[in-house]
C-alpha positions in Angstrom: 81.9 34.4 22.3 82.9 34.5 18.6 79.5 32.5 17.9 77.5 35.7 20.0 79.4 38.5 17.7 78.9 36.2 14.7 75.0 36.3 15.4 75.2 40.1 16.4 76.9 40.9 13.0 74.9 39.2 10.9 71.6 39.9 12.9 73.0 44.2 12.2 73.3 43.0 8.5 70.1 41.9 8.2 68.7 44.9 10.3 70.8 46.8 7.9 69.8 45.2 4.6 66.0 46.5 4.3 67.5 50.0 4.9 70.3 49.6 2.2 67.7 48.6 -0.1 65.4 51.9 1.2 68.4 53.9 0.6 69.2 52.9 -3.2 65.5 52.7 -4.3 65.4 56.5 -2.8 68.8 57.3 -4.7 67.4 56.0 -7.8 63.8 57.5 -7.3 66.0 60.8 -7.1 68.0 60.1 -10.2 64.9 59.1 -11.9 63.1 62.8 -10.2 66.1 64.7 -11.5 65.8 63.3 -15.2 62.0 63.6 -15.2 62.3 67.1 -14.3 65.4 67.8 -16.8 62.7 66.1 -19.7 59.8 68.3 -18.6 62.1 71.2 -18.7 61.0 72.4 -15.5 62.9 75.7 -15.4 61.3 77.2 -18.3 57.9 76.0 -17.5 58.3 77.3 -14.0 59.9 80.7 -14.9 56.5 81.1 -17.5 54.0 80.2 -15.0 55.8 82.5 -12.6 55.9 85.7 -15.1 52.2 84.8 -16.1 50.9 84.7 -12.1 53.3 87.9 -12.2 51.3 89.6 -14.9 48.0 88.6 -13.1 48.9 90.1 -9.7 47.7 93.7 -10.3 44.1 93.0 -11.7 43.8 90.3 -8.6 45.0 92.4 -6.4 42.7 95.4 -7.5 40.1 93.3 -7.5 40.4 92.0 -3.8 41.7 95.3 -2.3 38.8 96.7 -4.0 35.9 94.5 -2.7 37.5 94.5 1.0 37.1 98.1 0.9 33.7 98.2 -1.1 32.0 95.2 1.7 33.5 97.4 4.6 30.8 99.0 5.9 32.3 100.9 8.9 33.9 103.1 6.0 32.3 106.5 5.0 31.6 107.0 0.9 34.7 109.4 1.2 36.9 107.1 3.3 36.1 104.6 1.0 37.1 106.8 -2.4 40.4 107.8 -0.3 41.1 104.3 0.4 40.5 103.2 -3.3 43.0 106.4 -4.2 46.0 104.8 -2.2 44.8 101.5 -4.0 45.6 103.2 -7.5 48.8 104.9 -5.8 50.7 102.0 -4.4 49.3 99.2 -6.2 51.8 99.4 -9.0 55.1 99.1 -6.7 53.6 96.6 -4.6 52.8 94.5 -7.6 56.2 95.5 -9.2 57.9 93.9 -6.0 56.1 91.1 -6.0 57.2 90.1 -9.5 60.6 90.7 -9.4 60.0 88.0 -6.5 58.5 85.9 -8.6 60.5 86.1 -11.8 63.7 85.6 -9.5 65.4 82.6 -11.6 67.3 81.5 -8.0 63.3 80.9 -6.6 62.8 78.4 -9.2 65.9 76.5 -8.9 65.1 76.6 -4.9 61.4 75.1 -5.9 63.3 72.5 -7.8 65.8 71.4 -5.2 62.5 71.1 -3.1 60.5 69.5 -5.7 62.6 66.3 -6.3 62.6 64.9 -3.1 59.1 64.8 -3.1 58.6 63.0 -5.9 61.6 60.9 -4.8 59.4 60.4 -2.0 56.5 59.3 -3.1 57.1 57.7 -6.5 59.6 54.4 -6.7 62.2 55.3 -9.9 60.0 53.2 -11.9 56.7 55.2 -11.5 59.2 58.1 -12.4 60.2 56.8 -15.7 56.5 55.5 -16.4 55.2 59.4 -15.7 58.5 61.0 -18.1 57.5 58.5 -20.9 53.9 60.2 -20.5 55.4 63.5 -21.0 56.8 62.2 -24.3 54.2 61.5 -25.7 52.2 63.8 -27.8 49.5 64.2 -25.0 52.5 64.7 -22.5 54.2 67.3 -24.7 50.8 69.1 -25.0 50.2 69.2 -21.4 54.3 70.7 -20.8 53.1 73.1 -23.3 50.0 74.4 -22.1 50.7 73.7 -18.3 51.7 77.7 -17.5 48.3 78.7 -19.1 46.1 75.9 -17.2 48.0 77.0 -14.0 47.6 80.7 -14.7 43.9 80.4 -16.1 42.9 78.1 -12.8 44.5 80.4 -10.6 42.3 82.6 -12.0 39.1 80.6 -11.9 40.0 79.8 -8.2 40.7 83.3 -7.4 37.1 84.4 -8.6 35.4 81.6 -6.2 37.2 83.0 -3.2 36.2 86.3 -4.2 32.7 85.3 -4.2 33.1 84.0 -1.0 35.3 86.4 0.6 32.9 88.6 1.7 29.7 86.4 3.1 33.3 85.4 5.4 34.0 88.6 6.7 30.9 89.3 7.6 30.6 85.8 9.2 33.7 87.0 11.4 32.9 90.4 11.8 29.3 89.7 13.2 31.6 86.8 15.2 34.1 89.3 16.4 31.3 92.2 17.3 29.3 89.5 19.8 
């Protein structure tokens, strides 16, 4: 009997080991997330991208509220200038809304406290240290620097595709919808 729980406990151990080993290796990865994010100074460049996507959001918005309205054809010339009226009328508290959520200092530190498991995730602690001693280097430093304006300006970019593409899709799913 002694020799059975003998062999259960260590066979538990060894079960147990593997996951022990998991478990610090994920500890360390997020020790290793945390202090990668404290050296790229995450806050602040998350607070700028955010006011910079902020100060973007009325001209988007304009801009896609307008060419919905524009590509809908089942709109008369004066529905369509009434429509583009309420446009100009509401646009600026919707937009004024949307970036006091977005310059909310309490949504970045919720993005971080979401972040850093990811990367705990899916880097070991020693990727993590090899990507923070990129960000330390002049290159690094430059990309930290001009990350909110790459963000902000690709956003952009990206935004402009759609646009192009927006409305061959609605008419795709309007002609789908009217069949």
């Amino acid at each position: 009997m002694k020799q059975f729980v003998a062999c259960v406990a260590t066979a538990l151990a060894l079960i147990g080991a593997p996951v022990m080993a998991h478990a610090q290796a994920d500890a360390a990865s997020t020790a290793a997330a945390k202090e990668l994010f404290d050296s790229m100074n995450y806050r602040a460049l998350m607070t700028d991208m955010m006011r910079q996507m902020s100060q973007n959001i009325t001209p988007t918005m304009r801009s896609t509220l307008e060419a919905a309205i524009n590509s809908d054809k089942s709109l008369s010339a004066e529905q369509r200038k009434l429509a583009l009226g309420k446009i100009d009328k509401q646009l600026p508290q919707i937009t004024q809304a949307i970036a006091e959520f977005m310059n909310d200092p309490a949504l970045v530190d919720e993005m971080l406290e979401q972040a850093v498991p990811v990367y705990a995730r899916n880097f070991s602690a020693d990727e993590i240290h090899q990507i923070a001693a990129f960000y330390r280097t002049p290159v690094g430093a430059k990309m930290l620097a001009v990350m909110p304006k790459l963000a902000s300006e690709s956003m952009r970019a990206s935004q402009q595709v759609m646009l192009k593409r927006m409305d061959a899709l609605m008419k795709k799913l309007l002609g789908a919808l009217q069949n």
